[in-house]
C-alpha positions, 0 to 999 in steps of 0.5 A: 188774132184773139177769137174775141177780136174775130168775133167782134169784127166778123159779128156783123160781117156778111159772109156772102161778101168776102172781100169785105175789109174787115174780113181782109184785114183778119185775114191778113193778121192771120197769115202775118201771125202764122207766116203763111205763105203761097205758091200761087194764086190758085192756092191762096184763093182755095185757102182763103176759102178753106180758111173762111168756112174754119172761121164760120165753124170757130165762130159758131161754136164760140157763140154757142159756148158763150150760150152753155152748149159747150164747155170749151172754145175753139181758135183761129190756129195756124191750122186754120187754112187747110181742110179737116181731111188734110190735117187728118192725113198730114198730122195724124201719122199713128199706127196702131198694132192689134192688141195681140201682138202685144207681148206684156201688158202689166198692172204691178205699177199700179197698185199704188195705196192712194190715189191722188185727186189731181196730179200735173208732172208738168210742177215736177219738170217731168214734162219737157217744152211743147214742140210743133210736129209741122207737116209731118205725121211724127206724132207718134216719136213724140209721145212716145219720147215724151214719156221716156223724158218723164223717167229719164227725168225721174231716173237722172234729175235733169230734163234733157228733150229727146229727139223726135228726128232721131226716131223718124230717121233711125227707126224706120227699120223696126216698122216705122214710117218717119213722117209717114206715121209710126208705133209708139210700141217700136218707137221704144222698141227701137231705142231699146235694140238701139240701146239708147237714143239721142237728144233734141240738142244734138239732133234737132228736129226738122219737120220731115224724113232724113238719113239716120245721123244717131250718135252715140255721143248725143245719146241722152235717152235709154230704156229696156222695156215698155208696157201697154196698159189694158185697153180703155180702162180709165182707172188703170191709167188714172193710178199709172199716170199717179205713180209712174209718170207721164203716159204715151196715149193714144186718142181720137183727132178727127174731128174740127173741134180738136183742130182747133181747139182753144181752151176748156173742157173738151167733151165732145159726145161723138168723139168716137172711142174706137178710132184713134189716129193721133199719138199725145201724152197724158201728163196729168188729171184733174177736176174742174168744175165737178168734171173730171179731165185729163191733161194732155200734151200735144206735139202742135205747138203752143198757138194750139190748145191751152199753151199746146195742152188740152184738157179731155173729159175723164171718166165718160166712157173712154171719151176719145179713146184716151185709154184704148192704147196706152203705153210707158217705157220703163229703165 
């Protein structure tokens, strides 16, 4: 259902009563829209709460938004039934390395003449359709793919998805832990010794572990190296996502206003720079309104955020921790 809808509906509801119609009748839309369905009675009780107090929250900051205290909205999204520490636990599988383990952090890049105002590789193909990771914290395989078809496309002139389920399955040898989470560094590290990786056609994804099936008849991706850019430097990432293409980051998505966020500018002071838990893809930047953002890709699917994006303050102070991890492959 629309926020403004629920909004309108719930304005004058009494929250002490929850068995109001009107609240039923919200309820009810959402889960024939998000096709919820329970186990139990136990579980639809503790959802329904679950779902109620993420109600209050959206609506709270949707009626503080419409005051100018925020310059974003949130939703009602198909997350909405399950608490922050669940979503947090399920959906944010990213693993990060120490800095030192590193073996290459390289700026040649990115040394580009001129550096746009504005860039959106989605208006060049090179950002392929937004996909819903599910229950499963693989967020990391599609970051890390998502920058690999960015040059694939650059490399060949056609975009061809690759596989998330191919690294959950297949990679689980280089450190990686399917759903359980994984690196974006031995994402690639893995299609690199692999030499090749195969296409989200050929090996669909499934929203959780499997047995490595990779073929090399469906092989559609490849690359021989990465690099990780020096941690939260903002221009640095600016001029790579300029001049090479879209970027694997990784960011800060602990808290309810990320969940469910809806659409804007999300510039939220205590998004905490130094812990990030979620994998995405910087394909763009911009300005809008005097205040510089990044265009972000997320792996929820596109009832999430502005059409499955969310646009994240740019240049305040590494907002989120946008540029503490991130990192491209090259051919």
């Amino acid at each position: 259902m629309h926020v403004l809808c629920a909004t309108l509906i719930l304005a004058s509801l009494d929250f002490g009563h929850s068995s109001s119609s009107a609240l039923n009748k919200v309820w009810e839309e959402w889960k024939i829209k998000h096709r919820k369905v329970y186990d139990n009675q136990a579980e639809i009780v503790f959802r329904r709460a679950v779902w109620e107090k993420n109600m209050l929250s959206v609506l709270r900051h949707n009626q503080e938004a419409s005051a100018g205290k925020h310059s974003f909205t949130m939703g009602l999204n198909h997350l909405a039934d399950m608490t922050a520490e669940e979503i947090n636990e399920k959906l944010n599988g990213l693993r990060v390395e120490e800095p030192g383990n590193f073996r290459n952090v390289t700026l040649k890049e990115a040394s580009v003449v001129s550096i746009p105002q504005s860039v959106d590789w989605r208006k060049s193909g090179l950002v392929s359709p937004v996909q819903n990771q599910g229950m499963c914290g693989s967020c990391w395989a599609f970051s890390s793919l998502g920058a690999l078809e960015g040059q694939m496309k650059k490399r060949t002139g056609s975009m061809v998805p690759l596989s998330p389920q191919n690294l959950v399955d297949c990679s689980t040898t280089d450190g990686n832990h399917g759903c359980r989470g994984g690196f974006i560094s031995k994402a690639f590290g893995y299609v690199i010794r692999n030499r090749g990786i195969d296409s989200e056609s050929f090996y669909p994804y499934e929203h959780k572990n499997g047995k490595c099936r990779y073929s090399v008849t469906g092989k559609a991706g490849y690359c021989s190296d990465f690099h990780i850019l020096p941690r939260g430097d903002e221009k640095t990432l600016q001029a790579v996502v300029a001049s090479v293409g879209p970027v694997a980051v990784a960011v800060n998505a602990m808290l309810k206003s990320f969940h469910f966020y809806r659409g804007g500018l999300y510039n939220v002071p205590n998004c905490n720079p130094r812990f990030i838990n979620h994998a995405v893809l910087v394909v763009g930047y911009g300005t809008d309104g005097g205040q510089d953002f990044w265009l972000v890709k997320n792996s929820w699917g596109t009832a999430w955020g502005e059409g499955g994006f969310i646009r994240i303050a740019r240049n305040k102070n590494n907002l989120c921790g946008i540029a503490s991890f991130a990192i491209y492959p090259t051919m």
